[in-house]
C-alpha positions as a Markdown table, in Angstrom:
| # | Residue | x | y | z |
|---|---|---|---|---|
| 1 | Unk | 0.0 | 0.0 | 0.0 |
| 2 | Unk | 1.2 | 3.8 | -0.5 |
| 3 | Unk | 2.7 | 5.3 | 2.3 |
| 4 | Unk | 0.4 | 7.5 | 3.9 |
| 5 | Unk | -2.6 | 5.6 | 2.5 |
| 6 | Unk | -5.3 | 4.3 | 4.8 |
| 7 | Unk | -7.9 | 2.2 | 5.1 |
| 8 | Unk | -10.6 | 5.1 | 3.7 |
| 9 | Unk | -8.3 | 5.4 | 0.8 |
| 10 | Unk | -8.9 | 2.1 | 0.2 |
| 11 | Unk | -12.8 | 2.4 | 0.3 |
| 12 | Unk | -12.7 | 5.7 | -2.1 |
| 13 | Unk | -11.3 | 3.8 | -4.5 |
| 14 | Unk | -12.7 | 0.5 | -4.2 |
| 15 | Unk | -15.9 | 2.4 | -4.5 |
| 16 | Unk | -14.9 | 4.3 | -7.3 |
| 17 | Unk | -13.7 | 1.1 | -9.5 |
| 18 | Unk | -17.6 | -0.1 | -9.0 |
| 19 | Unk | -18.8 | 3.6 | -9.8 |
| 20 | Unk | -16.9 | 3.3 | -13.5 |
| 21 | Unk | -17.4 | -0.2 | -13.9 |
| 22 | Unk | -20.8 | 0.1 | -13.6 |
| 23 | Unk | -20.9 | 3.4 | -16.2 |
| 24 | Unk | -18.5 | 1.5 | -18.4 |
| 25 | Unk | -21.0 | -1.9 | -18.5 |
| 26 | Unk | -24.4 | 0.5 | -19.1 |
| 27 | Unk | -23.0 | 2.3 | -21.6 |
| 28 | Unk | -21.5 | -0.6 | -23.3 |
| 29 | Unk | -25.0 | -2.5 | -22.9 |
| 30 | Unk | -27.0 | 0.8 | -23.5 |
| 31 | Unk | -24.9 | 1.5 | -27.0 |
| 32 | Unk | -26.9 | -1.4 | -28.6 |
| 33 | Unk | -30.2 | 0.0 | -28.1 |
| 34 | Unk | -32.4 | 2.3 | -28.7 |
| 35 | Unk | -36.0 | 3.7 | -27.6 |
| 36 | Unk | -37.5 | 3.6 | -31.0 |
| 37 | Unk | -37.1 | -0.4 | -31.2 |
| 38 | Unk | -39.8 | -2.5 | -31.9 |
| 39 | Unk | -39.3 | -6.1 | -32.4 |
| 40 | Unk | -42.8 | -6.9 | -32.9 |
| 41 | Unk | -43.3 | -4.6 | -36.1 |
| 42 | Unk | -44.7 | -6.4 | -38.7 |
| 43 | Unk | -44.5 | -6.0 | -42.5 |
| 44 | Unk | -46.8 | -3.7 | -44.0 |
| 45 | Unk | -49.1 | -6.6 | -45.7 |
| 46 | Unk | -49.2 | -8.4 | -42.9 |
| 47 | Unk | -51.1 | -5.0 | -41.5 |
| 48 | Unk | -53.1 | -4.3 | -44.1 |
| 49 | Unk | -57.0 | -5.4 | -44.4 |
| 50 | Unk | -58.1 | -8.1 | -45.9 |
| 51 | Unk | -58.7 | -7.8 | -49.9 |
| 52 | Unk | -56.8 | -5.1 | -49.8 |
| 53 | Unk | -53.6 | -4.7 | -52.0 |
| 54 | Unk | -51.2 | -2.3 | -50.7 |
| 55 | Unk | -49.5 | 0.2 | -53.6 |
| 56 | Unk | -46.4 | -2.2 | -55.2 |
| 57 | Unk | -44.3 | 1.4 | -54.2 |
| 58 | Unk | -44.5 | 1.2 | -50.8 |
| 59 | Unk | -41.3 | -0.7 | -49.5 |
| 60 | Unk | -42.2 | -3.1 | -46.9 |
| 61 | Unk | -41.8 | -2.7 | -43.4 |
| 62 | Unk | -38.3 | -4.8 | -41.8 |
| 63 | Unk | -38.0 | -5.5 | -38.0 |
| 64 | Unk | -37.5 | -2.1 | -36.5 |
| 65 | Unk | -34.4 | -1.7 | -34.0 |
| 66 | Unk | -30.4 | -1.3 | -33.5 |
| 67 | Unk | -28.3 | -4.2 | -33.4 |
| 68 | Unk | -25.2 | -4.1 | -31.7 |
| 69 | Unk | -22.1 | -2.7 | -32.7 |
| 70 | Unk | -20.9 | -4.8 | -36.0 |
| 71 | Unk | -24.1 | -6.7 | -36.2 |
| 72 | Unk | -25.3 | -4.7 | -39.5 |
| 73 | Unk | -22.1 | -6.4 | -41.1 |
| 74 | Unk | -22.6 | -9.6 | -40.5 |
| 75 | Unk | -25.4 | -10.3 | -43.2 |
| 76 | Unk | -27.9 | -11.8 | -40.4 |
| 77 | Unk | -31.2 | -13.3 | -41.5 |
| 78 | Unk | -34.1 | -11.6 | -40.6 |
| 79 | Unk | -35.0 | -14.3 | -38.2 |
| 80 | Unk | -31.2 | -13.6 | -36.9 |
| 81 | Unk | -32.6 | -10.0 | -36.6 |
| 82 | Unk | -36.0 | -10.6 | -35.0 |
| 83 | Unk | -34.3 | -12.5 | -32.2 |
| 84 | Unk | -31.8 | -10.5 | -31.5 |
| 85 | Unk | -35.0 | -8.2 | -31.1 |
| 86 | Unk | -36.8 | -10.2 | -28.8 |
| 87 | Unk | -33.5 | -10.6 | -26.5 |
| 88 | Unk | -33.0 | -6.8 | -26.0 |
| 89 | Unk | -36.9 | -6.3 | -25.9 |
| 90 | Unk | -36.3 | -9.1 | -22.4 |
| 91 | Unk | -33.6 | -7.2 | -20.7 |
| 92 | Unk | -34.8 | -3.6 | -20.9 |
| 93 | Unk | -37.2 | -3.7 | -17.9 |
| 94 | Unk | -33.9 | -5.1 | -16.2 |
| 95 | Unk | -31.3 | -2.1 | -18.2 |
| 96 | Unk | -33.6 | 0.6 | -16.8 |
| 97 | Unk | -33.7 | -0.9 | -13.6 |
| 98 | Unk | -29.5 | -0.5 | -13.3 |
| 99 | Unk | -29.7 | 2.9 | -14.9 |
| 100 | Unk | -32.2 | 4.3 | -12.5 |
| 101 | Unk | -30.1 | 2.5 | -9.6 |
| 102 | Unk | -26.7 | 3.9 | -10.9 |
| 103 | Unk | -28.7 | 7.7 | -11.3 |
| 104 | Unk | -29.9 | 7.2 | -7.2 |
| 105 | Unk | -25.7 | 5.7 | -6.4 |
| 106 | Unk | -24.2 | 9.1 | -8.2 |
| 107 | Unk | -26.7 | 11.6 | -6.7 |
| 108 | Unk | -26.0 | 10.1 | -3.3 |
| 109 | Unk | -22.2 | 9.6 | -4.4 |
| 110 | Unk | -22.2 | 13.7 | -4.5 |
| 111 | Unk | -24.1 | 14.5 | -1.8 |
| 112 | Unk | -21.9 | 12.7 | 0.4 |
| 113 | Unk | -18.5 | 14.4 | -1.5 |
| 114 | Unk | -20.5 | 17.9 | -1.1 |
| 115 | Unk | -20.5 | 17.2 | 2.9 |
| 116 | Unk | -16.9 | 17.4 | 3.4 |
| 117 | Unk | -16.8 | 21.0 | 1.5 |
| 118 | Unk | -16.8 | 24.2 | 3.8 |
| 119 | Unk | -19.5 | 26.5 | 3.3 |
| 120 | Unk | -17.2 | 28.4 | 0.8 |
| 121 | Unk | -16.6 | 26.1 | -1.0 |
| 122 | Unk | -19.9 | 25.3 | -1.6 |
| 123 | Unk | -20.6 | 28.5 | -2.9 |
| 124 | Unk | -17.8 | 28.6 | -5.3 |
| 125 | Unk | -18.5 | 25.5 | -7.0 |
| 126 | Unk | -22.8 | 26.8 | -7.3 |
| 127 | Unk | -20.6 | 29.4 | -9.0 |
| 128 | Unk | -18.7 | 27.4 | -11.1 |
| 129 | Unk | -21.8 | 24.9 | -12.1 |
| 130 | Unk | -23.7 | 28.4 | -13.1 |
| 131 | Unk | -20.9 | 29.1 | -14.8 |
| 132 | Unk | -21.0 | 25.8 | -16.9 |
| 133 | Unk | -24.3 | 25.6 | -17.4 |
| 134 | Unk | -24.7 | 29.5 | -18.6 |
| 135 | Unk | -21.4 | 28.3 | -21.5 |
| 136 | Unk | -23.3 | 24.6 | -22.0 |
| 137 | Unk | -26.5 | 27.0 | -23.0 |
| 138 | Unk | -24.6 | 29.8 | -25.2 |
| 139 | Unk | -23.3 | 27.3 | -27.0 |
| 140 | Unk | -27.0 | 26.0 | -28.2 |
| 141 | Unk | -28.0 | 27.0 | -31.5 |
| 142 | Unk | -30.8 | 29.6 | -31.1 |
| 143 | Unk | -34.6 | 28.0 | -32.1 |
| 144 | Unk | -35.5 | 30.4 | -35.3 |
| 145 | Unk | -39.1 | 31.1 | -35.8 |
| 146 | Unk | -40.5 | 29.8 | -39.1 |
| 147 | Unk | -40.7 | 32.5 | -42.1 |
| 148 | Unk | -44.3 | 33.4 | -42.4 |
């Protein structure tokens, strides 16, 4: 162990190895989804009345989703695709579930670190989040009204 290190030391860190591990494995995971998937879609004949013909332009409707990373390359069937579907359809209930846990660990991960600042220190670094946030904001493009 460093010299001067203690036993706290050790905690900090240990907790802070979990703290990026956990970012590092919901990002990862959280990178092959997204909230616009829907496995279930079906193609556009199988939606459309009976005796009906749908216009031969209309392309039809694929399996709507994001695969992985490099999945797109790998020429999968769309059977391949729809189950790959289904999987990430099973384990986002369970994804959120870890998201929302590691949101409640951080806020209560800064709370803690804000209790050993002094009182000016507090108040410089309100300062220096209004600061951030007033250049994250300038930095916006500015919402133009439509041209009548």
């Amino acid at each position: 162990m460093a010299q001067g290190a203690n036993y706290e030391d050790v905690d900090t860190v240990g907790c802070r190895c979990l703290f990026v591990c956990l970012s590092v494995t919901l990002v990862a995971i959280r990178s092959g989804y997204s909230e616009n998937e829907n496995p279930g879609a079906q193609t556009a004949a199988a939606e459309a009345p009976a005796g009906k013909k749908l216009k031969a332009s209309r392309p039809r409707k694929r399996a709507r989703g994001r695969l992985p990373n490099y999945y797109g390359k790998l020429e999968l069937s769309d059977e391949q695709r729809n189950t790959v579907y289904e999987i990430q359809v099973k384990y986002r209930p369970q994804l959120r579930a870890l998201q929302q846990q590691l949101h409640a660990l951080r806020k209560q991960q800064n709370q803690d670190v804000e209790k050993v600042l002094t009182p000016a220190q507090k108040e410089q670094l309100t300062v220096l989040r209004a600061a951030a946030k007033h250049k994250r904001d300038s930095r916006k493009k500015p919402v133009v009204a439509p041209k009548p």
